[in-house]
NUDO-519242 format. One line per 3 residues: number of its first residue (from 1); their letters; for each residue x, y, z of N, C-alpha, C. Coordinates in pm, whole numbers. Atoms other than C-alpha are relative to their C-alpha. Layout:
// NUDO-519242
NUM = A = X:Y:Z:X:Y:Z:X:Y:Z | ...
***
This chain:
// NUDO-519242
1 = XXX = 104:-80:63:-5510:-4451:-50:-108:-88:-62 | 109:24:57:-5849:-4535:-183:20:60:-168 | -44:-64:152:-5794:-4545:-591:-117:-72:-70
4 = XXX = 90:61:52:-6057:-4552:-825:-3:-6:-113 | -19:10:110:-5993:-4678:-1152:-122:16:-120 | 114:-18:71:-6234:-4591:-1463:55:-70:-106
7 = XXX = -28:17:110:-6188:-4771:-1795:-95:-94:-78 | 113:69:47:-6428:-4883:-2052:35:-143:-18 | 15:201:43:-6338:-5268:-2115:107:-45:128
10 = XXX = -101:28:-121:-6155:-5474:-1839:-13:-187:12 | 13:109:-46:-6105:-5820:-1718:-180:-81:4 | -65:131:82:-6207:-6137:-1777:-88:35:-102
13 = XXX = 53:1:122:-6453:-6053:-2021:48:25:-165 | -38:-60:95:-6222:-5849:-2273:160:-75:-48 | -85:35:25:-5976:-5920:-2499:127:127:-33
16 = XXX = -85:-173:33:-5821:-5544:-2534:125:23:98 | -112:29:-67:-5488:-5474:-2414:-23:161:75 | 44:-90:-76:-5602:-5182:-2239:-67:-68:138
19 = XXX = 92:31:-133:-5842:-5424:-2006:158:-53:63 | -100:83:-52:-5506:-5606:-1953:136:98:110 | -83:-117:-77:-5280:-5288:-1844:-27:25:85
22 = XXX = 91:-97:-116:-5535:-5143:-1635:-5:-114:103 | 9:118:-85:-5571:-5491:-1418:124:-37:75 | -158:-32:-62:-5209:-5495:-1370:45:100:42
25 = XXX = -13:-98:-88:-5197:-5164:-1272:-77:22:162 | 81:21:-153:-5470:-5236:-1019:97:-70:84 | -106:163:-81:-5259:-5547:-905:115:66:92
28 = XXX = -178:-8:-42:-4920:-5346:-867:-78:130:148 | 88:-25:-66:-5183:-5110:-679:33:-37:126 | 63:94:-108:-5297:-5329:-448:126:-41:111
31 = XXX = -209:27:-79:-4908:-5477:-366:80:131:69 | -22:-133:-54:-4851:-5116:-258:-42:17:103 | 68:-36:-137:-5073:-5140:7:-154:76:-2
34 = XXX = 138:-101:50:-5377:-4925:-192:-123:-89:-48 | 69:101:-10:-5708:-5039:-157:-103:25:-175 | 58:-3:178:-5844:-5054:-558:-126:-23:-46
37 = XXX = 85:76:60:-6173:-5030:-683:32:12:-179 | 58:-3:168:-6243:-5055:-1101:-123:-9:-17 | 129:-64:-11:-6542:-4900:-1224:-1:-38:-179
40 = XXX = 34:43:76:-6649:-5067:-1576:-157:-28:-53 | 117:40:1:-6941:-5080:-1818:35:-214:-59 | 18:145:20:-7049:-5456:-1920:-153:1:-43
43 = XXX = 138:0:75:-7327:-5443:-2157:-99:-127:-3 | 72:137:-18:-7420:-5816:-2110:-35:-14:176 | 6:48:-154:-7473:-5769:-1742:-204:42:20
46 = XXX = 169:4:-7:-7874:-5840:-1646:-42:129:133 | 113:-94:-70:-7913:-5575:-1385:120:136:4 | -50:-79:48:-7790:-5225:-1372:163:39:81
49 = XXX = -134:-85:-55:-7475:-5227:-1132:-14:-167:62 | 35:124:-41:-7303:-5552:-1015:163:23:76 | -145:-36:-40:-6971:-5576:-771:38:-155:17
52 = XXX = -83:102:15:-6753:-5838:-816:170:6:39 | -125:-6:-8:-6408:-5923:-698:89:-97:-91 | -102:44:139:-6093:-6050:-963:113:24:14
55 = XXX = -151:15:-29:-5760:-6144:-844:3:79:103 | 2:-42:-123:-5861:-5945:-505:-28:182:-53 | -55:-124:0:-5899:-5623:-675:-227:23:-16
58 = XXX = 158:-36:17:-6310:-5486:-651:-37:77:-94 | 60:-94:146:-6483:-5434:-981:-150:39:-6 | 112:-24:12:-6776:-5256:-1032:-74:20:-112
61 = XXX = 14:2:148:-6949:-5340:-1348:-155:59:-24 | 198:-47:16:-7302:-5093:-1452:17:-56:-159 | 78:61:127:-7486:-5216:-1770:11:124:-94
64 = XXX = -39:-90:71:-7411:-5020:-2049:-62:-78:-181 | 1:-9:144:-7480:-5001:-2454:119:-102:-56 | -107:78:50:-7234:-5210:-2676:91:98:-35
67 = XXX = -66:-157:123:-6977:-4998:-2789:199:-87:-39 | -137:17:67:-6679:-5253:-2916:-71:-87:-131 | 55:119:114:-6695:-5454:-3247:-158:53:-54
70 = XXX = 170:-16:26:-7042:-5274:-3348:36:133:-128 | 2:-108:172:-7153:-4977:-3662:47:115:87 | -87:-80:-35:-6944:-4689:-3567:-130:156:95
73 = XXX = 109:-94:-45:-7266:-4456:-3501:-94:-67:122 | 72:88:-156:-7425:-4721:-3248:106:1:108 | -97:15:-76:-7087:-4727:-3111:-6:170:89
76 = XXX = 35:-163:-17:-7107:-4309:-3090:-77:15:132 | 136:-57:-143:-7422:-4307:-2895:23:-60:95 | 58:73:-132:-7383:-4602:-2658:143:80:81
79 = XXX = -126:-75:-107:-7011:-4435:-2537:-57:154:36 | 34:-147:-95:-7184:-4087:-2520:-79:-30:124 | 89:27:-108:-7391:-4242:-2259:54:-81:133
82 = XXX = -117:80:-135:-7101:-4419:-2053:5:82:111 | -24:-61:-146:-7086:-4132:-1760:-118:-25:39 | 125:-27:-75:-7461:-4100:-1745:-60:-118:77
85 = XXX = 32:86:-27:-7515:-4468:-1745:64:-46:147 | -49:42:-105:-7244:-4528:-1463:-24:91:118 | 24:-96:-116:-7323:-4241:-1230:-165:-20:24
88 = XXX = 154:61:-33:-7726:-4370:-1234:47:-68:66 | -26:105:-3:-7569:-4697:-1163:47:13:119 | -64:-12:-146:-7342:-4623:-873:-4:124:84
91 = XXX = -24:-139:-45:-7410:-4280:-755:-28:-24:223 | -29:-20:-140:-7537:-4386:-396:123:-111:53 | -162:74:-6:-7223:-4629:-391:47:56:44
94 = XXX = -168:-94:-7:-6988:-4386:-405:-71:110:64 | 6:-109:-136:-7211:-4172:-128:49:-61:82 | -4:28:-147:-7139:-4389:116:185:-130:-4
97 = XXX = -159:77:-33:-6765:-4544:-25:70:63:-99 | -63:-147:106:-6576:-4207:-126:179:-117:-22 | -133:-17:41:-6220:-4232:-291:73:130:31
100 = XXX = -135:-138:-11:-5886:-4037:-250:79:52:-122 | -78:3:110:-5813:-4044:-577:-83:-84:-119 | 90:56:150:-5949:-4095:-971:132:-50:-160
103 = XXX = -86:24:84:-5754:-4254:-1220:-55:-106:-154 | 74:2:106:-5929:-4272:-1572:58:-21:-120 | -89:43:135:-5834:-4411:-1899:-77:31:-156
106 = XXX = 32:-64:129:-5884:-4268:-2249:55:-74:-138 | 158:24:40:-6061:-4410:-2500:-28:-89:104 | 37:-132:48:-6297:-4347:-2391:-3:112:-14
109 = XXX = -29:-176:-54:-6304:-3962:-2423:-150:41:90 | 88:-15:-59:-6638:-3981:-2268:-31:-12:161 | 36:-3:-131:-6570:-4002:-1903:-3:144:101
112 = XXX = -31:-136:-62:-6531:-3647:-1834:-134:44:109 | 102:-111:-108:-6924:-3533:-1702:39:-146:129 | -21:106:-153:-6877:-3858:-1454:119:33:54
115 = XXX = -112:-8:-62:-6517:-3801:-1341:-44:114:72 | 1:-117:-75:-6635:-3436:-1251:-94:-14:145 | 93:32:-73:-6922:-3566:-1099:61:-9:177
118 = XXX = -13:57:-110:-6726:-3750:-859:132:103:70 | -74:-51:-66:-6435:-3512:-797:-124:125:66 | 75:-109:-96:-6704:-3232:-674:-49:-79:102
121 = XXX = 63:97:-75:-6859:-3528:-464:94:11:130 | -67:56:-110:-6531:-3667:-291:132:121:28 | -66:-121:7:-6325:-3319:-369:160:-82:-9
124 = XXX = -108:98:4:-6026:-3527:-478:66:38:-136 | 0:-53:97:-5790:-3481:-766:-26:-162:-111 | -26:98:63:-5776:-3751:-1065:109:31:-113
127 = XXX = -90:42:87:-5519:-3896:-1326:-50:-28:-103 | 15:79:125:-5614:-3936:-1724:116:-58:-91 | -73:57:103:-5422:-4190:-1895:-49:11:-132
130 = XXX = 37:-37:69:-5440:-4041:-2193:73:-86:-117 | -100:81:113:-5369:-4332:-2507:-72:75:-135 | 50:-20:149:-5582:-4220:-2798:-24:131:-26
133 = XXX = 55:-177:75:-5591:-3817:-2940:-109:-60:-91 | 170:81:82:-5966:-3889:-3077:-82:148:38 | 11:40:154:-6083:-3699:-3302:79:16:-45
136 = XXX = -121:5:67:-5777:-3578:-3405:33:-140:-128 | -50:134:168:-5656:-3904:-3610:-110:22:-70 | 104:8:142:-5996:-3908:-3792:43:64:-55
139 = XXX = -34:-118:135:-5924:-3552:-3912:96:-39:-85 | -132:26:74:-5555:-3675:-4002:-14:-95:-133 | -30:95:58:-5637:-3959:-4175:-175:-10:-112
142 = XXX = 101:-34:102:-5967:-3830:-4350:-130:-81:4 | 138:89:-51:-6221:-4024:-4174:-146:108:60 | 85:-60:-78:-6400:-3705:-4042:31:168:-46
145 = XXX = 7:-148:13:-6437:-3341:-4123:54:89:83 | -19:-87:-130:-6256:-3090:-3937:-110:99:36 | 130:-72:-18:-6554:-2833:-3741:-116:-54:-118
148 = XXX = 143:88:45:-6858:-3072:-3917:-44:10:150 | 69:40:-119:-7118:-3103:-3660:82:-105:120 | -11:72:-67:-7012:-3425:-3554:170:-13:57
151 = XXX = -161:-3:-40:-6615:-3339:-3532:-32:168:149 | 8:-113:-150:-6743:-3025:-3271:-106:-106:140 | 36:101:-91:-6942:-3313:-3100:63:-32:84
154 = XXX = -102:69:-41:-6650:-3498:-3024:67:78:75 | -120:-96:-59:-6427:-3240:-2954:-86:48:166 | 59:-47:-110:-6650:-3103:-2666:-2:-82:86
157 = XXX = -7:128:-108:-6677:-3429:-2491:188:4:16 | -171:-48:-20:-6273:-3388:-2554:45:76:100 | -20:-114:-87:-6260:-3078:-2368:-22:-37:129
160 = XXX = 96:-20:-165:-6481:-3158:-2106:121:-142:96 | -91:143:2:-6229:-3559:-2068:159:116:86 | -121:-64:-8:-5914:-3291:-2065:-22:88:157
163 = XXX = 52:-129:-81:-6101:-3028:-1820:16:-77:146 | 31:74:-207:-6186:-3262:-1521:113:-76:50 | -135:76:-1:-5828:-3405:-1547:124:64:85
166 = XXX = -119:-47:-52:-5539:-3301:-1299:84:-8:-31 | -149:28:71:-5290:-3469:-1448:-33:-89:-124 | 47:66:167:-5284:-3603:-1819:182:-67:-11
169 = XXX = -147:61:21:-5014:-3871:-1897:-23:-58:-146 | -29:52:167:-4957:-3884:-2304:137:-118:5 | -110:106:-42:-4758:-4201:-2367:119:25:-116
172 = XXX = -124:-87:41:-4501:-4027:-2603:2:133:37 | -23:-168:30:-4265:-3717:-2615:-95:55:-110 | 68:-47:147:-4394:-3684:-2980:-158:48:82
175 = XXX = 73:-14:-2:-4744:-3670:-2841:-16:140:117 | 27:-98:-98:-4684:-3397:-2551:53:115:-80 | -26:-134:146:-4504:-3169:-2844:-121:9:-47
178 = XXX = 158:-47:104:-4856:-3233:-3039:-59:115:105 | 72:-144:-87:-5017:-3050:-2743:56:123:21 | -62:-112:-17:-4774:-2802:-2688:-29:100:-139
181 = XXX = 113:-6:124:-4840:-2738:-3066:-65:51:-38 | 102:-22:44:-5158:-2653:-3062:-34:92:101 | 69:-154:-80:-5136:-2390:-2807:-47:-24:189
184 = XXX = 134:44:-102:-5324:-2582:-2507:159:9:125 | -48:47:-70:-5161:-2549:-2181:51:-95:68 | -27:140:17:-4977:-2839:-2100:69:-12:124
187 = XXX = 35:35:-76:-4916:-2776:-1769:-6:-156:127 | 67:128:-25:-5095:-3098:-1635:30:-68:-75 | 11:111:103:-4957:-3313:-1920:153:-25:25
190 = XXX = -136:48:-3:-4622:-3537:-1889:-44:-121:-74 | 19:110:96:-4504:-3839:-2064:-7:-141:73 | 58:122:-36:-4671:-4170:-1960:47:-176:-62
193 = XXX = -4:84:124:-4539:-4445:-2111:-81:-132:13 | 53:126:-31:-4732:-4776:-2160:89:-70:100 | -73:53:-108:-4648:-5048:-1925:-77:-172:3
196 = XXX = 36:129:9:-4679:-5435:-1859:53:-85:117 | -33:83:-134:-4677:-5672:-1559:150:-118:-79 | -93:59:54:-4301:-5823:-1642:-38:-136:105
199 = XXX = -13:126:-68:-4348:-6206:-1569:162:-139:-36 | -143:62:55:-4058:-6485:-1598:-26:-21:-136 | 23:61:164:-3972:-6599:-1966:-121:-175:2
202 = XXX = 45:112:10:-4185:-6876:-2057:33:-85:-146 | -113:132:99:-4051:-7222:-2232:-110:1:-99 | 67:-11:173:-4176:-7244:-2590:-137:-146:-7
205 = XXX = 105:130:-1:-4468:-7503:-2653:-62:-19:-187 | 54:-33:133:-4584:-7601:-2996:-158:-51:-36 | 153:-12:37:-4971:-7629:-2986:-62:20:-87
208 = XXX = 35:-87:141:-5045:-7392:-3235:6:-33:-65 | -105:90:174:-4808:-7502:-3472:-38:-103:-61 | 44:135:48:-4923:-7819:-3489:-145:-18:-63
211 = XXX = 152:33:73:-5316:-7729:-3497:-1:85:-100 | 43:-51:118:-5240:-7471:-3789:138:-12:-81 | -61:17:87:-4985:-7646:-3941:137:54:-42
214 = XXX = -126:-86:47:-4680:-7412:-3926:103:-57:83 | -114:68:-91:-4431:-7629:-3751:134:23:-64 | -125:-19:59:-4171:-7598:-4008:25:201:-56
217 = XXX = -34:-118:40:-4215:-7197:-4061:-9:66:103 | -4:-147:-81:-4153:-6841:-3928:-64:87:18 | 110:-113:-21:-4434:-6672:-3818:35:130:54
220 = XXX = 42:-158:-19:-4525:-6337:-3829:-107:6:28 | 163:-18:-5:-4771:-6257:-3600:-29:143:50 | 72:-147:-46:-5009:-5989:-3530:-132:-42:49
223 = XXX = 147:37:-114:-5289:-5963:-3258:-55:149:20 | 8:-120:-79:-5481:-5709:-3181:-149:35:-132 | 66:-23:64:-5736:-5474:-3341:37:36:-185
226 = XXX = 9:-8:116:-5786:-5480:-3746:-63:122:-74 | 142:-80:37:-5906:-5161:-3848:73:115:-90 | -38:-182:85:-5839:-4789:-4063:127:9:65
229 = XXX = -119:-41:-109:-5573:-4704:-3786:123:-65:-17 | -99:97:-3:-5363:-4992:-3832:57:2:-158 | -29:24:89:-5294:-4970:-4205:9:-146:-60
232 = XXX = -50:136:-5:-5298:-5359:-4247:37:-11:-130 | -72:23:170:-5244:-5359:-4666:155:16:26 | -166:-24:-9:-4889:-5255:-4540:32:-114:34
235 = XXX = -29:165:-48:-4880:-5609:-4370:-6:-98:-139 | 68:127:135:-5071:-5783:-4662:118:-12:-88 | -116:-47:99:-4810:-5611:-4881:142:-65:-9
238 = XXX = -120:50:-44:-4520:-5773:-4703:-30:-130:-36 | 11:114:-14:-4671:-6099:-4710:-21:-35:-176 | 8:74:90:-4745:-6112:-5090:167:23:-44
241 = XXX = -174:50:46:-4347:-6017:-5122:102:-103:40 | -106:75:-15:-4250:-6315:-4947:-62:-132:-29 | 101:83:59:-4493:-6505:-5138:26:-170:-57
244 = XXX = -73:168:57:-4259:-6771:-5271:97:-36:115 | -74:77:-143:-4075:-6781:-4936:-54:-83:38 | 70:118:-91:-4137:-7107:-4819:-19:-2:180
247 = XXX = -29:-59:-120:-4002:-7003:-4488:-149:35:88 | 77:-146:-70:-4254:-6733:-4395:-100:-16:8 | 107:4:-47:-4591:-6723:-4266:-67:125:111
250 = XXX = 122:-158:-18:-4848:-6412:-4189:-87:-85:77 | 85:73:-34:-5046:-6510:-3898:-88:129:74 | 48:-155:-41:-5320:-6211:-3813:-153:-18:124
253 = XXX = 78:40:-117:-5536:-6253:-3503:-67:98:57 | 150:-75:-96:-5845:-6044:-3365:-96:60:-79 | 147:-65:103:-6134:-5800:-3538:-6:121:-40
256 = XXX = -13:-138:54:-6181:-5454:-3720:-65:-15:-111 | 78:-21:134:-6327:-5340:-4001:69:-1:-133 | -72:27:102:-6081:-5408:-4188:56:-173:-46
259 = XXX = 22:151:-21:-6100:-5801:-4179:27:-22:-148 | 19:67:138:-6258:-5855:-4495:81:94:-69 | -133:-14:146:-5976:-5652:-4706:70:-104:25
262 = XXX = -149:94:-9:-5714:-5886:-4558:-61:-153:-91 | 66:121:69:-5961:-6175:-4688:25:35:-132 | 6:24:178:-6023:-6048:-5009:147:23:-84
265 = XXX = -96:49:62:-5697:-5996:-5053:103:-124:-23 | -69:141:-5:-5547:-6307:-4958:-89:-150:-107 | 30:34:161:-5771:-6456:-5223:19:32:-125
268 = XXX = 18:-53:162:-5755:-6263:-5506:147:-24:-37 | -169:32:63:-5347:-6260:-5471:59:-134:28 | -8:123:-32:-5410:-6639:-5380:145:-35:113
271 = XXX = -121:70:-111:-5177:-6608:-5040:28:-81:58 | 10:93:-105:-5129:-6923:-4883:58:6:79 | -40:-14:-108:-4871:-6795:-4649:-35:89:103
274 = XXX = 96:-54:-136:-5175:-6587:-4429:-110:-73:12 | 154:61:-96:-5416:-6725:-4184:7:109:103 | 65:-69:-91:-5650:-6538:-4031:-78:-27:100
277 = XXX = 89:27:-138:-5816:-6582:-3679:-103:81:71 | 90:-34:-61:-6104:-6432:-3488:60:17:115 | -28:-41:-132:-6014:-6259:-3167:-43:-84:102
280 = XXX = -10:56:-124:-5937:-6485:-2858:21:51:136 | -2:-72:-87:-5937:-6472:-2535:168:23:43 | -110:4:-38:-5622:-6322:-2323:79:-100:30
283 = XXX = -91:112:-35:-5499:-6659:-2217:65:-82:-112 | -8:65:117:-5532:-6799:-2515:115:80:-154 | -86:-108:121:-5345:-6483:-2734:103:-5:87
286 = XXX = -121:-1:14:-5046:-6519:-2531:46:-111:12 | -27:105:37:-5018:-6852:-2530:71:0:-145 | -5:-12:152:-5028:-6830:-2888:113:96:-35
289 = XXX = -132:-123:-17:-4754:-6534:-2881:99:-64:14 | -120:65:-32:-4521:-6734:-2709:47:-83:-74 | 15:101:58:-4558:-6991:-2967:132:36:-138
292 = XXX = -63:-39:165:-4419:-6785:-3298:96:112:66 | -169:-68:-19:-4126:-6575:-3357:35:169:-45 | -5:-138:72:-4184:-6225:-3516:-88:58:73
295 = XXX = 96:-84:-86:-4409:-5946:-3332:-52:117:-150 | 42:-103:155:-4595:-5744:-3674:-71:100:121 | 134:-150:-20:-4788:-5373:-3600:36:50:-157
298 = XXX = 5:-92:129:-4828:-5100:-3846:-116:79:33 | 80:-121:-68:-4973:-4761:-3774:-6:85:-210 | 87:-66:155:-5184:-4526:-4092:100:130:-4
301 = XXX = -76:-143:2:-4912:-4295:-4213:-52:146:35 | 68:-151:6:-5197:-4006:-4244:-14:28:225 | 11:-54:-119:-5165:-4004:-3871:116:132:54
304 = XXX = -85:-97:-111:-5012:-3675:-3651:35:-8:95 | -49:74:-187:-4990:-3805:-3327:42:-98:-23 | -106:58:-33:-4786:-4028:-3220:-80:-163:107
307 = XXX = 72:130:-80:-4946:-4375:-3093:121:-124:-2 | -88:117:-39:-4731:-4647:-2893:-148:-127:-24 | 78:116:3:-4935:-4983:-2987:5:-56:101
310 = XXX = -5:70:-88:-5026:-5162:-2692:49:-142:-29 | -48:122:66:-4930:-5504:-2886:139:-13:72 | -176:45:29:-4577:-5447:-2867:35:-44:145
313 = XXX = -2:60:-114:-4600:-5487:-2477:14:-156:33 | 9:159:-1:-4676:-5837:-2524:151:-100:-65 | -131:52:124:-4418:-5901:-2817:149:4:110
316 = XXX = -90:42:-33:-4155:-5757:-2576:8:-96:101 | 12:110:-109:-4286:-5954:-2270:40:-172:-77 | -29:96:46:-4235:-6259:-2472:95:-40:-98
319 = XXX = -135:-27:68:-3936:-6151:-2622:31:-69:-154 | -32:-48:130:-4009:-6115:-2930:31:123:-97 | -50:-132:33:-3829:-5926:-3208:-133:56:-94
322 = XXX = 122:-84:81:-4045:-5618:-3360:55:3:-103 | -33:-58:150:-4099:-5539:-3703:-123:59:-53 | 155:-92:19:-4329:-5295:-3800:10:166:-93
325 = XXX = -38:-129:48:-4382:-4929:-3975:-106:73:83 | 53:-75:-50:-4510:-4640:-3832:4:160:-74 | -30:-142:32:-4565:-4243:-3915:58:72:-46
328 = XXX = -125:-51:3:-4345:-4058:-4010:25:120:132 | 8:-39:-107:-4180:-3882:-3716:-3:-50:162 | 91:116:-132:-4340:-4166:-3447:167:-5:89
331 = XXX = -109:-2:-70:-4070:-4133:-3182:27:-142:64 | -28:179:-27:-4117:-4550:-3158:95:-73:-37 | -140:25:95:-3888:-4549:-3444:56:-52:44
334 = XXX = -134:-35:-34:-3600:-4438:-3274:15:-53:121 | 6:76:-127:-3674:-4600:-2939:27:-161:-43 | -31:135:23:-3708:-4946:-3074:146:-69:-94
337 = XXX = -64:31:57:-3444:-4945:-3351:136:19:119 | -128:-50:-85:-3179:-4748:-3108:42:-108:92 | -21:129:-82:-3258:-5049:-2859:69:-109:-74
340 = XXX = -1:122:65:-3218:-5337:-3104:-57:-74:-14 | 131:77:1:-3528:-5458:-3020:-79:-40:-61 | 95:3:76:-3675:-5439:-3347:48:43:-186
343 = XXX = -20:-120:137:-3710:-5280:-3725:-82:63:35 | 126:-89:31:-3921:-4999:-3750:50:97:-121 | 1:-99:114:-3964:-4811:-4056:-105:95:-40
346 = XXX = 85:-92:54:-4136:-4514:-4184:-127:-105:-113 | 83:55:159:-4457:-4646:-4406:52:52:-133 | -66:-22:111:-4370:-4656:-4736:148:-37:-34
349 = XXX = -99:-4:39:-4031:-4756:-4671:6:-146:-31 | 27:119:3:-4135:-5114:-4813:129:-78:-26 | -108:99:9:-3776:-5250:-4915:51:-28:107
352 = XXX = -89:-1:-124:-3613:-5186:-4585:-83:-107:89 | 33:129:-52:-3928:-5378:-4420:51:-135:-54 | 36:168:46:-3926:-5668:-4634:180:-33:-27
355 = XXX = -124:-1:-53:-3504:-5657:-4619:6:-42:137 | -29:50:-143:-3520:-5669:-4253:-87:-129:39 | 114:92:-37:-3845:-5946:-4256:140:-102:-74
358 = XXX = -86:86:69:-3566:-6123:-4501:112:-107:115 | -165:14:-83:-3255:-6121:-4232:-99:-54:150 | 68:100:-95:-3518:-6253:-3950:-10:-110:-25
361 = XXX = -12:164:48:-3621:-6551:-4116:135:-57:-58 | -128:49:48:-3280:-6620:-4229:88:-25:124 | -112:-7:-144:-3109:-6603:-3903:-79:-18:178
364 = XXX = 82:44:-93:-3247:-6777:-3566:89:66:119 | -87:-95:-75:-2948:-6586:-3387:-98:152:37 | 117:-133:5:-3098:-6247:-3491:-129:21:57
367 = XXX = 122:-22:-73:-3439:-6324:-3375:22:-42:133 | -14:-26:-126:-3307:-6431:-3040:73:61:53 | -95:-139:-84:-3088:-6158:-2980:-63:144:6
370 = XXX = 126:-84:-10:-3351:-5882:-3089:-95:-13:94 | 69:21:-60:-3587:-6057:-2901:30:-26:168 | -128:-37:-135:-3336:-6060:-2571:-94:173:20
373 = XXX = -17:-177:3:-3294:-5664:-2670:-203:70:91 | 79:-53:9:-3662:-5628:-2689:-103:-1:190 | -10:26:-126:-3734:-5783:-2327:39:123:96
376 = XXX = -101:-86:-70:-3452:-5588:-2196:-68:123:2 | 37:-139:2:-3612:-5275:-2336:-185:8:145 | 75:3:-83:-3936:-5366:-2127:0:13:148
379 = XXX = -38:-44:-119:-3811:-5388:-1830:40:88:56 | -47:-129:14:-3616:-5080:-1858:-106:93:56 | -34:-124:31:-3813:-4859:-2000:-234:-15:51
382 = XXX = 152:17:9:-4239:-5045:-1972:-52:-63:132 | 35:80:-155:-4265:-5165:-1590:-126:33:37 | 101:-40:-84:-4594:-5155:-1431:60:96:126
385 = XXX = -104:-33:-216:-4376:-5052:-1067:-6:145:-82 | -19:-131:14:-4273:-4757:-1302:-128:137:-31 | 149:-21:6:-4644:-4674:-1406:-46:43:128
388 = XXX = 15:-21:-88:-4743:-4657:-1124:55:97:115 | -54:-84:-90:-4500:-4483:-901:-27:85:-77 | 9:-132:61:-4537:-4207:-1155:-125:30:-4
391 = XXX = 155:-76:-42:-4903:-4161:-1110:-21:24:170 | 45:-47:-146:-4915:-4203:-712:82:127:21 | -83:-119:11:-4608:-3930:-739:-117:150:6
394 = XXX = 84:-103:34:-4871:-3696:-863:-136:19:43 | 91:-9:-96:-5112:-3726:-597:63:9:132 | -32:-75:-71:-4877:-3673:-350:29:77:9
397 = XX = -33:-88:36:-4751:-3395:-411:-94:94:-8 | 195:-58:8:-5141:-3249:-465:-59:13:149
***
């Protein structure tokens, strides 16, 4: 089949673990026998549509607005303009090199008038990998008005994302109950779970360590985005309780708007066991992964839905053990603890984290037998192969 992937950030430019999924899904794709394009904006690109090939898989990158790392309302406009911009961009393209198939990834929620575009075009069905309920969390977590102008904005571009969608894959149970829930036919909606190209283990190296000094401690790291969503004071929090641990070390890696709290707090409560880094590139962040010994997240209690962190993909690929809080409810919980792969605790349940952060650094057993578990659970349960067969499934069958 002819498969045509949509997703706003992607290879080599990005550091988002979304560009990284979606590339490996192309890949496992491709090894199938299916011929793959990817359809991406790239706001630094000088003319308005550019095709490029990347590890054999054909990307098609139109010029687009900024819309990562920028003021949340510039961000707004330049993603409302992601279908219009890419269907200018490639529209006689894709007259004269149809697809059999659409397979679209969420955030953004803005690909809906383009996806339709192209299924009335090539009369074909498509797949939304559906990771982020948006606006939803704002409402939850009090970032946004429920029915305000700009929360019926959203929602409509929502609708329209959901509407042109054949099949919708939420990556929890918890999250296909939310829809059920709320009434919406659900139908078209099963459970998706994230997924990750499983490669061999790789032998430990100490690089890092050496250029930031932590050779003799136990890092705790965290990669990824810094922002509202993530709760990070719950991290900070941990790190000023292990403040006189000599042991222990907070190491927090990429960008959000929530940066400068972690700064100002790691001054004011004078932490010397966090360093903070500026978002690197993919080669370079798992390098760096492989390096330390703990895997940190942490999700904003005020959330309702149910969000799997793309992070933890990495953590288990490199078999490390988790430790993290989430939601209350978050059906990650009970998946990761039940495995052994990890702690997870409800937010708020701060002794039990910083108890279980205790019995990690204390025990080099524990973190490589968790971190075994956590592997194990990847392979299981987060395969690309399985990704995959469960979306082509649902185009044959159509």
């Amino acid at each position: 089949m002819k498969l045509l992937l949509i997703v706003d950030d992607y290879l080599p430019h990005s550091i988002k673990i979304a560009a990284k999924m979606m590339h490996e899904l192309a890949l496992e794709f491709k090894s199938e026998g299916h011929e793959v394009t990817v359809l991406t904006p790239l706001p630094s690109l000088q003319t308005s549509f550019e095709e490029r090939s990347i590890e054999g898989i054909r990307v098609l990158f139109f010029k687009s607005g900024e819309i990562k790392n920028i003021s949340k309302i510039k961000r707004a406009i330049n993603e409302s303009l992601l279908s219009l911009f890419a269907w200018r961009a490639t529209r006689n393209y894709f007259k004269t090199h149809p697809q059999d198939a659409i397979i679209y990834y969420s955030p953004s929620i803005f690909w809906g008038y383009l996806v339709g575009k192209l299924k009335k075009q090539w009369k074909v069905n498509s797949y939304l990998i559906l990771r982020d309920i948006f606006p939803q969390w704002t409402i939850d977590n009090g970032l946004m008005k429920k029915d305000s102008p700009i929360h019926r904005y959203f929602k409509f571009f929502e609708n329209l994302n959901y509407k042109n969608a054949d099949y919708i894959g939420v990556m929890s149970p918890s999250n296909l109950e939310f829809f059920r829930n709320t009434g919406k036919d659900t139908k078209k909606f099963e459970v998706l779970y994230n997924w990750a190209q499983i490669k061999p283990s790789v032998l430990p190296a100490n690089d890092f360590r050496q250029q930031l000094q932590l050779e003799n401690k136990i890092v705790f790291f965290y990669g990824g985005n810094i922002g509202h969503a993530q709760n990070m004071l719950n991290l900070v929090h941990l790190a000023m309780r292990l403040k006189e641990n000599t042991k222990a070390h907070f190491l927090f890696v990429g960008k959000g708007d929530e940066v400068d709290l972690i700064l100002k707090e790691k001054e004011s409560h004078q932490l010397n066991n966090i360093t903070y880094l500026p978002s690197v590139d993919q080669e370079t962040y798992f390098k760096m992964l492989n390096e330390f010994d703990i895997g940190l997240f942490s999700l904003h209690p005020g959330h309702k839905t149910h969000n799997f962190p793309g992070k933890l993909l990495g953590y288990m690929e490199y078999s490390k053990p988790i430790l993290g809080s989430v939601n209350e409810g978050n059906d990650l919980k009970e998946m990761i603890n039940n495995s052994e792969a990890g702690f997870i605790y409800n937010t708020g349940e701060d002794e039990a984290l910083y108890l279980a952060a205790l019995s990690l650094i204390d025990s080099e057993v524990l973190r490589t037998n968790v971190g075994r578990n956590a592997r194990e659970l990847l392979i299981k349960q987060f395969s690309v192969n399985q990704a995959s067969s469960q979306i082509m499934r649902c185009f044959i069958k159509s």
